[in-house]
C-alpha positions, 0 to 999 in steps of 0.5 A: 808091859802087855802081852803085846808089849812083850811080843813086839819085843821079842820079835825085834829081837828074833829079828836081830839073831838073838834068842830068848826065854819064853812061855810055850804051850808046854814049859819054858823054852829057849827060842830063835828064828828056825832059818837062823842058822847061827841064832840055832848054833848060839841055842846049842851053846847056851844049853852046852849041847851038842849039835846032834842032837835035833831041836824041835819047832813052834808054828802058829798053825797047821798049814804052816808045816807044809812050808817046812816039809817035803811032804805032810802025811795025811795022817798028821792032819787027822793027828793035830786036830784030834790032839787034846794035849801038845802034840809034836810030830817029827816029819821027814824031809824037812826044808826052808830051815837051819841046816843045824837043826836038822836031825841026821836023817833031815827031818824036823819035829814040829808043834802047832802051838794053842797057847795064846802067847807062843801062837800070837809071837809066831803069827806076827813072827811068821816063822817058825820058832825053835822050842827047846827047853830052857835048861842045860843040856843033861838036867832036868826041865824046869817045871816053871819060870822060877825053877829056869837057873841063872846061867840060862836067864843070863845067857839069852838076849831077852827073858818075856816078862809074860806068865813068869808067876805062874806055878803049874808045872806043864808037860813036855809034849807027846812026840810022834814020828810019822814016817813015809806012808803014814808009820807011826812011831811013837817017842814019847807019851 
């Protein structure tokens, strides 16, 4: 199958509620359409996570944020461009997403994502996607496709048959929490 063999089908199935196991701009991820609340809560349950714990999402491009925030902080414009490396930001007052992906304080992290497969499905998508690492809760992220176990694999409703052969071992994304006022808190490197 083609890449957009591969995209074509997952879409049906994010379409449809379901979740799937895809390559993103950083490792592996679980995904689900962003506004469905019960694709999230099944996300939660394949990672036996709890529901505190916030998700972050995959856009195909910047101006897609505004959609989802209150408020994009002038400093998160400066901050995507000038990214070399996957960057997600936490905003503030998330909106027009899953109650449940939400954290405590209603804000959502967000990626633009640059990698040719992810930012290709959330363009035809035109959704966010939820982007977490395909592992159970508590254990390590894999580092690639074959590193992904068996109880995940099987879990979702669609494994893309795109980049699994692949090696490298990709990086989380650095994350930032940007706050009213543009403060900056840096998470993780």
């Amino acid at each position: 199958m083609t890449m957009q063999d591969e995209i074509k089908k997952a879409i049906e199935v994010l379409r449809a509620g379901g979740v799937i196991l895809y390559p993103t701009d950083t490792v592996w991820g679980l995904g689900c359409d962003a506004t469905n609340e019960e694709a999230v809560k099944r996300i939660f349950e394949i990672k036996k996570r709890a529901d505190v714990k916030a998700m972050l999402v995959l856009v195909d491009n910047a101006t897609r944020i505004q959609g989802y925030v209150d408020e994009v902080p002038d400093m998160a414009w400066e901050l995507i461009d000038v990214s070399e490396k996957p960057l997600t930001i936490i905003y503030p007052e998330a909106k027009n997403l899953a109650k449940n992906l939400l954290a405590d304080d209603k804000s959502i992290g967000i990626r633009v994502t640059k990698e040719t497969f992810s930012k290709t499905l959330c363009e035809r998508f035109r959704k966010p996607l939820v982007s977490t690492s395909a592992n159970l809760s508590g254990e390590p992220s894999p580092a690639n496709f074959s590193h992904i176990s068996k109880e995940i694999k099987s879990s979702v409703d669609y494994v893309v048959n795109f980049r699994q052969n692949e090696t490298s071992a990709p990086r989380p994304s650095s994350i930032i929490k940007l706050g009213k006022g543009n403060v900056i808190q840096i998470i993780r490197e």
